[in-house]
C-alpha positions as CSV (number, residue, x, y, z in Angstrom):
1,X,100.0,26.4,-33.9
2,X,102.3,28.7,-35.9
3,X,104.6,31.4,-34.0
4,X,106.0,34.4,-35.4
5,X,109.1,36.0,-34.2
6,X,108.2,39.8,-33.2
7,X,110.7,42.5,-32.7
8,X,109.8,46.1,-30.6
9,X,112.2,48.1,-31.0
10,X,111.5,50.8,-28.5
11,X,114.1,53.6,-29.6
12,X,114.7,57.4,-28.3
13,X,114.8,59.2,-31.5
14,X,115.9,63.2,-32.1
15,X,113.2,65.4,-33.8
16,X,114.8,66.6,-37.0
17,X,118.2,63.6,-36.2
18,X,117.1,62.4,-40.1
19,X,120.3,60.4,-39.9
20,X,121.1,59.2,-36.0
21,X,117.4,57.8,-36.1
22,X,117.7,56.4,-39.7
23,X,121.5,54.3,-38.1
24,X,119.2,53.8,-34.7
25,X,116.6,52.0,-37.0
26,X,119.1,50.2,-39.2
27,X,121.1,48.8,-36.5
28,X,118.1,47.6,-34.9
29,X,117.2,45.6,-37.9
30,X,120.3,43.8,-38.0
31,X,120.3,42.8,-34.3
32,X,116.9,41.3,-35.0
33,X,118.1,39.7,-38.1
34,X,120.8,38.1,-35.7
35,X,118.0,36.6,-33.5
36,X,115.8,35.2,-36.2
37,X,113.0,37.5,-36.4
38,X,110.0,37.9,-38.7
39,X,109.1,41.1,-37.6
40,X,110.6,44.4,-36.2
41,X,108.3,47.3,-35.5
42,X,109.6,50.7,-34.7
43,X,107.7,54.1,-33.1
44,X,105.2,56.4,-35.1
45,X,107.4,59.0,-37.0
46,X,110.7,56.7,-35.8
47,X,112.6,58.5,-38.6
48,X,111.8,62.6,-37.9
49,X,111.6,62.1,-34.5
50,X,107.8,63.2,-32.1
51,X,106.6,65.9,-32.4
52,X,108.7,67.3,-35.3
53,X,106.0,70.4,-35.3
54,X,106.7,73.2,-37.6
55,X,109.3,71.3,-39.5
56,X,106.9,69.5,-41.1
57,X,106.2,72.6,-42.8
58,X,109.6,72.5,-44.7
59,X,108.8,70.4,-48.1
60,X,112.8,69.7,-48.2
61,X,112.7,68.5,-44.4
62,X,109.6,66.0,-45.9
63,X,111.7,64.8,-48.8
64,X,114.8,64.2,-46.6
65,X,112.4,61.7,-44.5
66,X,111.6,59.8,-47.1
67,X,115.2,59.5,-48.4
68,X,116.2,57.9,-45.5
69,X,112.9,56.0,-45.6
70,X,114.2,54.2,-49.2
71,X,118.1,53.8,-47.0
72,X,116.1,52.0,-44.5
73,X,114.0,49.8,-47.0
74,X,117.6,48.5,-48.6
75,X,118.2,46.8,-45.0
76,X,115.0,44.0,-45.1
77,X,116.4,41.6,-47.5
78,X,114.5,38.4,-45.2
79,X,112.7,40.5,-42.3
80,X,109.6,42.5,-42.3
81,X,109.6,46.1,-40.6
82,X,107.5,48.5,-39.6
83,X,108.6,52.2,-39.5
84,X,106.6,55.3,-38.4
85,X,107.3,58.3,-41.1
86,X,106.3,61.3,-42.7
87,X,104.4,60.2,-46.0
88,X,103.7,63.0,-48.8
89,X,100.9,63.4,-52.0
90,X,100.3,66.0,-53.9
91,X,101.3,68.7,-50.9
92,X,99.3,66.8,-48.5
93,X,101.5,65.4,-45.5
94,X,100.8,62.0,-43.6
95,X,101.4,60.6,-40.4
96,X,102.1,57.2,-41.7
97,X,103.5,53.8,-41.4
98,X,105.4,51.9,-43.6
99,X,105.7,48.1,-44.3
100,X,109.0,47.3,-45.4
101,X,110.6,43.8,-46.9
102,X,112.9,42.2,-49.4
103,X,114.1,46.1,-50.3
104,X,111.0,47.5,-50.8
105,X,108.3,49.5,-49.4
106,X,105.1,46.8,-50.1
107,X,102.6,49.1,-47.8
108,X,102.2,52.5,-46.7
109,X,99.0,53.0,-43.9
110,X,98.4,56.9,-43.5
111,X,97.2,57.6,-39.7
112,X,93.4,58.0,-39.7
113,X,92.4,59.4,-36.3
114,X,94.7,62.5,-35.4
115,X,94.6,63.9,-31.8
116,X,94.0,67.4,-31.6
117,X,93.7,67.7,-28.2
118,X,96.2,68.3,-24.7
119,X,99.7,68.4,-26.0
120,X,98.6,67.1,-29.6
121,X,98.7,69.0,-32.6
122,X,98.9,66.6,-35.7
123,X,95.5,68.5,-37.6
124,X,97.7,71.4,-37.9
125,X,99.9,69.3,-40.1
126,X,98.4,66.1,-41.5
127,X,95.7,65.0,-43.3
128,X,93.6,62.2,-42.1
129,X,94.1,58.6,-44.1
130,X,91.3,56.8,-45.4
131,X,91.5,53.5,-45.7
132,X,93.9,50.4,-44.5
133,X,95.0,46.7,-45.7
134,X,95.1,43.5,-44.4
135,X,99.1,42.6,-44.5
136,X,99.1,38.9,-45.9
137,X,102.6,37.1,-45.7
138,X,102.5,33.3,-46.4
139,X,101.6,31.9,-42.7
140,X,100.4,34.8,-41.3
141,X,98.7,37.8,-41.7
142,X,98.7,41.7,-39.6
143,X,97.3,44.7,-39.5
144,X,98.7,47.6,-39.1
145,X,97.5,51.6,-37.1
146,X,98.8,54.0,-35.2
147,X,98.8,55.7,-31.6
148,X,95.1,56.9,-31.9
149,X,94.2,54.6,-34.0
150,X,93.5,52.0,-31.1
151,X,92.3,54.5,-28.6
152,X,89.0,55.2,-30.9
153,X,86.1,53.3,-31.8
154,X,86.7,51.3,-35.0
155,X,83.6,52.0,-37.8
156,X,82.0,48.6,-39.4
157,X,84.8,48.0,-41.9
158,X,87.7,48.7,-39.4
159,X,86.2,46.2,-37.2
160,X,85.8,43.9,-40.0
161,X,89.4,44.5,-40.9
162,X,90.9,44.1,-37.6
163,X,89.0,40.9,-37.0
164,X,90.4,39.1,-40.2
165,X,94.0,39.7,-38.8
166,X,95.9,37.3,-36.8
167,X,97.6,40.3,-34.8
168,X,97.0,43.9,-34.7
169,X,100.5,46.2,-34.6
170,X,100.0,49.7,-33.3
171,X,102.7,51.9,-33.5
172,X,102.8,54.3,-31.2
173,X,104.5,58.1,-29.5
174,X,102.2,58.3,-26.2
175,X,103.9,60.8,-23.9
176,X,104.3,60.1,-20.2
177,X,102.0,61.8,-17.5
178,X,100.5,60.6,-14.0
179,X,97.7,57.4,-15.0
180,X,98.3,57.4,-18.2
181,X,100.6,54.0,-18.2
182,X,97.3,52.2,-16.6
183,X,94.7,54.1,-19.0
184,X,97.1,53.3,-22.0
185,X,97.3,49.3,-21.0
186,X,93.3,48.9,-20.2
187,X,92.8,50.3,-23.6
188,X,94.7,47.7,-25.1
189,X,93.8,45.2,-23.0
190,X,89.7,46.1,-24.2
191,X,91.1,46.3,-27.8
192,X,92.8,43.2,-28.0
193,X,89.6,41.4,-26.0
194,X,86.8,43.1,-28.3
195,X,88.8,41.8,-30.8
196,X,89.5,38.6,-30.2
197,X,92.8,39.5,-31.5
198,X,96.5,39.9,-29.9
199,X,98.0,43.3,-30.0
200,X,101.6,44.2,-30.5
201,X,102.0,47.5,-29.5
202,X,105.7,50.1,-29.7
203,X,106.3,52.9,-27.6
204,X,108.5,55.5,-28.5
205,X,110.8,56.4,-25.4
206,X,113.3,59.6,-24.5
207,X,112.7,63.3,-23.8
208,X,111.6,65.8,-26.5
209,X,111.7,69.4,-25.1
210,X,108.4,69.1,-22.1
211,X,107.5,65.5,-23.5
212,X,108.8,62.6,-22.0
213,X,107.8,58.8,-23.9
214,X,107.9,56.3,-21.5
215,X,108.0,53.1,-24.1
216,X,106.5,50.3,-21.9
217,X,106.0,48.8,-25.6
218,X,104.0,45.5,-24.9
219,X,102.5,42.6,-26.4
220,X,99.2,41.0,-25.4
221,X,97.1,37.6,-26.0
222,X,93.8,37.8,-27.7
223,X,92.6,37.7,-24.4
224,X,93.8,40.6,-22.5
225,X,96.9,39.2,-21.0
226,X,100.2,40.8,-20.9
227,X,103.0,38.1,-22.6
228,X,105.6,41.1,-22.5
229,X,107.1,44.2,-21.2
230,X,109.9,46.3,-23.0
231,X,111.5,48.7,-20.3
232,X,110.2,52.0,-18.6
233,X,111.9,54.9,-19.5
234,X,114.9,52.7,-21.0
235,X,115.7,52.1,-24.8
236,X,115.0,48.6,-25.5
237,X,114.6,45.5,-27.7
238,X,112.0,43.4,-27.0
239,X,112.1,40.2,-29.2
240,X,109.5,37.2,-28.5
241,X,107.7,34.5,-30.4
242,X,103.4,35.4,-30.6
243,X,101.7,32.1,-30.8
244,X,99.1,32.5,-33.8
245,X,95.9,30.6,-34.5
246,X,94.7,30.3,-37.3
247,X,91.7,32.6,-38.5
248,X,88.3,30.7,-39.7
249,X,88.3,31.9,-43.2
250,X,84.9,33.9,-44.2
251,X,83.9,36.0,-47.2
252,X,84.8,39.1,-47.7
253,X,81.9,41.1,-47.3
254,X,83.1,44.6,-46.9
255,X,85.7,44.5,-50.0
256,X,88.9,44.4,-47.3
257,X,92.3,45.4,-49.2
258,X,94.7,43.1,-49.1
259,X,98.1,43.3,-49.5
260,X,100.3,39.8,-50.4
261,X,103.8,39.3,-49.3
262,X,106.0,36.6,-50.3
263,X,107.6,35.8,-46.9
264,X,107.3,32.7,-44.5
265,X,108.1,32.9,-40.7
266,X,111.5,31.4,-39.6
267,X,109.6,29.2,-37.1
268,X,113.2,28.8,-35.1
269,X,112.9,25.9,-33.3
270,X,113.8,27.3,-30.0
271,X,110.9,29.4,-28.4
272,X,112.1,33.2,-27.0
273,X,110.5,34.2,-24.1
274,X,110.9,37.5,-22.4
275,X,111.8,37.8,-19.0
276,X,109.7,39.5,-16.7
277,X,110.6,43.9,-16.4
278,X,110.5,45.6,-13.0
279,X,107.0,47.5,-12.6
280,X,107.0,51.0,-11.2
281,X,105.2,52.8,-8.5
282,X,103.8,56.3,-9.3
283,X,106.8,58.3,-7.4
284,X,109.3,55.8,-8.9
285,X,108.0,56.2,-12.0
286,X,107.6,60.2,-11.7
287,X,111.1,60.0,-10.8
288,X,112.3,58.5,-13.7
289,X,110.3,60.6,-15.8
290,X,112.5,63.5,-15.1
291,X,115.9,61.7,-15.0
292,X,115.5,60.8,-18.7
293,X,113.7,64.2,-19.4
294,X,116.5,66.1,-18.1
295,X,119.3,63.6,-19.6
296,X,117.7,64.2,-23.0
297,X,117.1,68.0,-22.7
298,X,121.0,68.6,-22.1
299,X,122.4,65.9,-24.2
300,X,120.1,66.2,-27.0
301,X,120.7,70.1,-27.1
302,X,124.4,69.8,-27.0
303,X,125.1,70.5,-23.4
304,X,127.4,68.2,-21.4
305,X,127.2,70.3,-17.9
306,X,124.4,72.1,-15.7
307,X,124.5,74.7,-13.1
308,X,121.8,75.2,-10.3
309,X,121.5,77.0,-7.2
310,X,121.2,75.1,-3.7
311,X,119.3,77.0,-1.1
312,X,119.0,74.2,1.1
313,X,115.3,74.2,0.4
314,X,113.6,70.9,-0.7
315,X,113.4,72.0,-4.2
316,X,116.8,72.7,-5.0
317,X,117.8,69.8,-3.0
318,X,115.5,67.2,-5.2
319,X,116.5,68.9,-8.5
320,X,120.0,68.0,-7.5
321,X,119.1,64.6,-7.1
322,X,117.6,64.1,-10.3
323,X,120.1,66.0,-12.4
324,X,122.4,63.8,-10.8
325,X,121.5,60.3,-11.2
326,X,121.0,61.9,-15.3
327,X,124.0,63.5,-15.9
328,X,126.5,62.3,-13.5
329,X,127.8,64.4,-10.2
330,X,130.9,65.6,-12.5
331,X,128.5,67.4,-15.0
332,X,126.4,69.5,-12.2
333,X,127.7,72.2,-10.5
334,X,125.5,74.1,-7.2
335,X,125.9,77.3,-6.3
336,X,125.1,78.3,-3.0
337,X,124.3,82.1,-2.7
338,X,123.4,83.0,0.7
339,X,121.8,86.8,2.0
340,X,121.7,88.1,5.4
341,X,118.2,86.5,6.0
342,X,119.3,82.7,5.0
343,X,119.7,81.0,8.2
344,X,122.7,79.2,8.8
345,X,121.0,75.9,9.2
346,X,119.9,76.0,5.6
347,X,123.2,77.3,4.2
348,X,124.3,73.9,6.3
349,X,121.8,71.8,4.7
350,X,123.0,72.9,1.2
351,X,126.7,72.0,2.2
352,X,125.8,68.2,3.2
353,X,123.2,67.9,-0.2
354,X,126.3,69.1,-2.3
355,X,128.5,66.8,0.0
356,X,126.3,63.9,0.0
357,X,126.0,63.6,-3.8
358,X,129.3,64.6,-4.8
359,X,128.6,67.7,-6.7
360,X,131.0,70.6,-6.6
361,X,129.4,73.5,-4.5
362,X,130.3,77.3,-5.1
363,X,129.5,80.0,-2.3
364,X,128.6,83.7,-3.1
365,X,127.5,85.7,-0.2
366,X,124.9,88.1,-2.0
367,X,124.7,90.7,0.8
368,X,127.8,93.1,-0.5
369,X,125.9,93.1,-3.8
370,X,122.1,93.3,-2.6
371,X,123.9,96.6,-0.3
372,X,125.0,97.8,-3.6
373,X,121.7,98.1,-5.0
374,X,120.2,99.0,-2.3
375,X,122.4,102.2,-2.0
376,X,121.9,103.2,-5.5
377,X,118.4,103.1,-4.9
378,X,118.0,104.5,-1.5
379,X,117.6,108.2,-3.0
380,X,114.7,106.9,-5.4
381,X,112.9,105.0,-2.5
382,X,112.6,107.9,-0.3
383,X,110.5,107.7,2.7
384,X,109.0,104.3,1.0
385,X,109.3,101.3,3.7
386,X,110.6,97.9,2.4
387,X,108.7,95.6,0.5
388,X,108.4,92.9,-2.0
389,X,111.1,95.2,-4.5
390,X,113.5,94.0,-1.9
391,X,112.9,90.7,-1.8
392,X,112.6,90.6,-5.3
393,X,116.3,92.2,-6.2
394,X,117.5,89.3,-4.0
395,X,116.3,86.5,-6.4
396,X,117.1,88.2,-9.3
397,X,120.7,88.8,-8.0
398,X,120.8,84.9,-7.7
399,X,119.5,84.9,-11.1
400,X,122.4,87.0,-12.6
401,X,124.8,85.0,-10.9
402,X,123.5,81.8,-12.2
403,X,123.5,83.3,-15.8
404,X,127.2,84.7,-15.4
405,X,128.5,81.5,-14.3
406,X,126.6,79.8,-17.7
407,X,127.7,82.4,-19.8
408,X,131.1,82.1,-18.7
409,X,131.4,78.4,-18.5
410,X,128.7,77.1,-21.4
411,X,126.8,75.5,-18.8
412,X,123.0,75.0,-18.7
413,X,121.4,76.6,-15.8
414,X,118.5,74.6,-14.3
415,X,115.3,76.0,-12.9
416,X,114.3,74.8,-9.4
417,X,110.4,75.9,-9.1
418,X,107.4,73.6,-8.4
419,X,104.2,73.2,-9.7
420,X,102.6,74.8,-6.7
421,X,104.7,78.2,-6.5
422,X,104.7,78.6,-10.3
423,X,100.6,77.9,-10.4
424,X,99.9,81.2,-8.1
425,X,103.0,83.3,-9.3
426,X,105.1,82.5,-5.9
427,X,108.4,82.8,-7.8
428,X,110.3,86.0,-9.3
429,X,110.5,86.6,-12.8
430,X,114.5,86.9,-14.2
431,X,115.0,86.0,-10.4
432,X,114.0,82.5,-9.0
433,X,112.5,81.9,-12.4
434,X,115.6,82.4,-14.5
435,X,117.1,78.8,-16.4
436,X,116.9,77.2,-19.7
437,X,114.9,74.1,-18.3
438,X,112.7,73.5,-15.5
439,X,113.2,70.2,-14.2
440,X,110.2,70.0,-11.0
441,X,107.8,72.6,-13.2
442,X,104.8,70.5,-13.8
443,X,105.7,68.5,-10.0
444,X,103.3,69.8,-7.4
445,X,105.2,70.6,-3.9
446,X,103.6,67.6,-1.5
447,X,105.0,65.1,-4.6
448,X,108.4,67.1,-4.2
449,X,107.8,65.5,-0.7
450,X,107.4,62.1,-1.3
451,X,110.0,62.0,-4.2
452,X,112.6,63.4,-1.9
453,X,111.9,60.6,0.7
454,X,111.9,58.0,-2.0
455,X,115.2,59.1,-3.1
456,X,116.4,58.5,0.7
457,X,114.7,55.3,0.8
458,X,116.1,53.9,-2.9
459,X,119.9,55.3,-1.3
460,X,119.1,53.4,2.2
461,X,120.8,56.8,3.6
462,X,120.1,60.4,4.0
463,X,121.0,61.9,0.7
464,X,118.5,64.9,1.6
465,X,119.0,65.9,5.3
466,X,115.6,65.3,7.6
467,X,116.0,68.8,8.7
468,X,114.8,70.1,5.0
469,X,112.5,67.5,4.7
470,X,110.9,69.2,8.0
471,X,111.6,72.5,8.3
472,X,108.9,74.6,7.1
473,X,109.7,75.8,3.3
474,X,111.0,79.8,3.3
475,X,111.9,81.6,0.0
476,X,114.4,83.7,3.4
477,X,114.3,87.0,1.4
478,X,113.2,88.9,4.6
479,X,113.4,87.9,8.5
480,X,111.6,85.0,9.6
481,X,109.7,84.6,6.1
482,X,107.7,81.3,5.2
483,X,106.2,80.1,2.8
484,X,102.6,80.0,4.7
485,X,102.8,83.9,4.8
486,X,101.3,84.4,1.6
487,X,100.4,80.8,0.8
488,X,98.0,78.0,2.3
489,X,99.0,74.9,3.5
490,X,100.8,73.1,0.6
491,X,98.5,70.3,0.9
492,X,95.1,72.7,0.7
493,X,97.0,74.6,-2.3
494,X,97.8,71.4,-4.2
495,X,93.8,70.2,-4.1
496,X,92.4,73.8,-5.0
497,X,95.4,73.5,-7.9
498,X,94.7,70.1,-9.1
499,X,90.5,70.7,-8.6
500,X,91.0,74.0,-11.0
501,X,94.0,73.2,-13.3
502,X,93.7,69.1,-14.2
503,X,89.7,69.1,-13.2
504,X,88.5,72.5,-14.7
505,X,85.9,73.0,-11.8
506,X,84.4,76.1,-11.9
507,X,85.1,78.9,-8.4
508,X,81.6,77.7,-6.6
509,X,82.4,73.4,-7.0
510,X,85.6,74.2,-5.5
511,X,84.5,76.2,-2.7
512,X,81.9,73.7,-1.8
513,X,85.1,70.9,-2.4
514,X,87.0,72.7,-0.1
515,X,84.8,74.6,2.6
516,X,86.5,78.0,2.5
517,X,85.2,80.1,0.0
518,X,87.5,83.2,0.3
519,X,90.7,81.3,0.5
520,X,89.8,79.5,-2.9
521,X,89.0,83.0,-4.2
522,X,92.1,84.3,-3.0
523,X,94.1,80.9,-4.3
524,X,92.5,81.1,-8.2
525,X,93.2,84.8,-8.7
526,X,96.6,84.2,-7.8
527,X,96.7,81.7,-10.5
528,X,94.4,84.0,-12.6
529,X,96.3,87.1,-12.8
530,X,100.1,85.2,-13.1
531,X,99.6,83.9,-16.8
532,X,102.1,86.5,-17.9
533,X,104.8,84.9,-15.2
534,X,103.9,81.3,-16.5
535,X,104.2,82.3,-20.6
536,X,108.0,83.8,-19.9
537,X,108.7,80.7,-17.8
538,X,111.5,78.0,-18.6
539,X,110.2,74.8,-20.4
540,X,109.5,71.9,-18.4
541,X,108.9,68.4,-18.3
542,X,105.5,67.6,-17.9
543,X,104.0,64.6,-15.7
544,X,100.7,65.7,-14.7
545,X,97.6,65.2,-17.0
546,X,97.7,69.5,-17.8
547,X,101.1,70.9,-17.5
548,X,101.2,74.8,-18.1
549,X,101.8,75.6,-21.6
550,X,101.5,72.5,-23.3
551,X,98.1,71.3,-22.3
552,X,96.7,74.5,-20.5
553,X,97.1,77.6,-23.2
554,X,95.0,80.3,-21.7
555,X,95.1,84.2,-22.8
556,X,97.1,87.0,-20.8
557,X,94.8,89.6,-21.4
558,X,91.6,87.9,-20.2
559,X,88.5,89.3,-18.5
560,X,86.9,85.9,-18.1
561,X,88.3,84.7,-14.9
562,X,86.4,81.9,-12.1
563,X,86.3,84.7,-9.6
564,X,85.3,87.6,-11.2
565,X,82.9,86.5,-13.5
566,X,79.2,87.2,-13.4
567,X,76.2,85.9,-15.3
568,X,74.4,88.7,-17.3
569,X,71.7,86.9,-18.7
570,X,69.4,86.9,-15.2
């Protein structure tokens, strides 16, 4: 039995970073050159970067990719890669893949399935391929698709093709949300069984605006079994040898293209084995979702510090955490800006978060200014009792101060609302809402719960006081305010959220799901009529299956809503 020495080369590429990702894929080659490799396989579109969007519409930005494409090509003098680009024909655009060796490009597949669904756009901007090869080197032979490629069912002839190939390489930029790690790997796990076939797959990895790629890129037997792991949420070279049998030779009966290449495998006589990668539970791996989505948000954007205010709240206090363990506690500044309705034991609790992580914490008593306001407006508001103005001109003091302090100092301010709040329109716009990313957006409140906890547990030490972690949540614009005022219990929001939002269950299913019928009424007009909060709201990462925005796109002016809908065909 034959090996071949395989190379995934799990990289974090910059959409439109023509050159950093050209030198990221360069240098990569030559490390696997160093260890004797046959093969080195790089993420779909490793050269412009996932998604590059409306670039693609530039002709020049097209032609640059391929430029650095031919650079590229001039580095496989005794190694065969694989590299995800942008391929062109006669004004037509292609998600494509090409096979590089000996300083030339000897293959180019064009993606055939494109997703045009959730967060995927690629209709907009490709054309579909139609047709792929059979890669035949002299001991081996490959084919080679990408991302949705393998999550589809193959016609005759791809099935054909794929079972003529020793290995199948799929190239691959499959964003990160909650299951999708476990649905990705039992796809290829049924792939490379159906088969018969091992499956080399490459994940891209890093943050891209609300994306974050996980990598994970993996490599599994002909029977479903995992022989490697790259890294989660880590950059990464994953280099093994892939026992190969030989294929029983039979005749070509559906005219399969084959492309020759004159190259024979090392066979180094020393076997490389990977070792074994930690695996992740679903908090950890949530966690480290938005570490690397906020690291590559700032960084990638050309910030090097973030600001944030600390209310002492549980939000605020798990942002901290994750920007943090991102960025470093020199790069993140808190601001705590108290009122006279914040209590002094969450003022306290922001001082020990700030203290316990290291952070530098600024404190701006708001009241002097909120007085300000309010006695320039008092001849306006005659007669009129406070109300939610009030509270409102609190938050979006906060909001200015935030912005003054990033103005000032180039900082990035960060956004500190859930999932949960931002879902029913619990959150003030140019107030609570203000910041140039939203870290916990897409993170409903009870898994701002357990990811605060796991973040104590990791530390073995109280990074985020009990008291927050127990006290009962309180935006503390007026006196004795919570959060259960105007909302229902977190964990009875979060179901009626996730049963409307990621399930699309009609009003009635969800009443019936839930047993109260005019609190879920009350709960999806919320989330109904605040589509004009949620469009001006700061990106986000997104971890769930539909994040706002990306996934869910629905229109402001809308008459179709759960609740007020009725049938008028009785």
């Amino acid at each position: 039995m034959d090996n071949v020495r395989i190379a995934l080369a799990q990289i974090n590429t910059i959409v439109g970073g023509l050159k950093g990702n050209t030198d990221r894929i360069m240098n990569c080659i030559g490390r696997a050159l160093e260890k004797g490799t046959d093969i080195v396989i790089f993420p779909e579109l490793a050269v412009t970067g996932y998604p590059p969007e409306d670039l693609l519409l530039k002709p020049h930005f097209i032609e640059e990719n391929l430029r650095f494409l031919r650079k590229i090509s001039a580095h496989t003098k005794d190694i065969i890669a694989v590299v995800g680009f942008v391929n062109s024909s006669e004004s037509s655009a292609y998600n494509s893949a090409a096979i590089l060796n000996d300083k030339k490009t000897v293959y180019v597949y064009n993606k055939m399935n494109l997703p045009n669904y959730g967060v995927f756009d690629e209709k907009r901007y490709f054309k579909p391929g139609c047709g792929n090869a059979l890669i035949k080197a002299r001991d081996f032979s490959f084919v080679v698709n990408i991302c949705e490629d393998i999550w589809v069912p193959e016609s005759k002839h791809e099935r054909e093709l794929l079972s003529r190939a020793q290995f199948i390489i799929n190239i691959s930029a499959s964003p990160y949300c909650l299951g999708k790690i476990k649905e990705r790997e039992k796809i290829l796990i049924d792939k490379a069984k159906r088969h018969n076939t091992p499956i080399v797959y490459c994940n891209l990895i890093g943050g891209q605006d609300e994306l974050v790629f996980d990598g994970r890129s993996a490599v599994f037997n002909k029977d479903g079994r995992l022989l490697a792991e790259a890294r989660a949420f880590e950059e990464d070279l994953l280099i093994m040898d892939l026992a190969l049998k030989k294929k029983n030779k039979t005749k070509n009966k559906q005219g399969i293209l084959e492309i020759k290449i004159d190259y024979k495998s090392k066979q180094n006589p020393e076997l490389m084995i990977p070792s074994k990668v930690k695996k992740l539970d679903r908090v950890e791996e949530v966690y480290s979702a938005l570490a690397l989505g906020v690291h590559d948000y700032v960084t990638k954007n050309n910030f090097s510090k973030v600001i944030l205010g600390i209310s002492g709240g549980i939000d605020s206090a798990l942002v901290a955490c994750v920007v943090v363990d991102a960025l470093g506690k020199a790069n993140v500044l808190a601001i705590s800006m108290p009122s006279m309705y914040s209590s002094k034991e969450t003022q306290g609790d922001a001082e020990k978060i700030a203290r316990n992580l290291g952070i530098r914490l600024v404190n701006i008593s708001i009241s002097g200014i909120l007085n300000s306001y309010l006695s320039e407006l008092k001849t306006h508001f005659v007669g009129m009792k406070p109300d939610i103005t009030e509270e409102n001109l609190q938050a979006r003091i906060r909001g200015n101060l935030l912005m003054a302090f990033s103005n000032k100092f180039g900082y990035l301010v960060l956004n500190t609302g859930n999932k949960s709040e931002t879902s029913v329109g619990y959150c003030t716009l140019y107030g609570d809402m203000t910041g140039g990313f939203a870290v916990i957006k897409d993170v409903p409140k009870r898994l701002v719960y357990e990811m605060a906890r796991y973040k104590n547990k990791k530390e073995n030490k109280e990074i985020i006081p009990e008291s927050v972690l127990t006290r009962s949540p309180s935006a503390e614009l007026r006196p004795d305010q919570k959060d259960q005022d105007a909302l229902p219990p977190y964990d009875v929001l979060d179901k009626i959220i996730d049963l409307y939002i990621e399930e699309d269950m009609p009003f009635k299913a969800i009443a019936k799901r839930v047993g109260d019928v005019d609190l879920v009424k009350k709960v999806l007009r919320m989330v109904d009529v605040n589509e004009y909060k949620r469009r001006q709201a700061s990106p986000g990462i997104k971890i769930t299956p539909r994040a706002f925005g990306r996934d869910r796109r629905m229109p402001i002016t809308n008459k179709y809503t759960e609740v007020s809908y009725e049938r008028h065909d009785k």
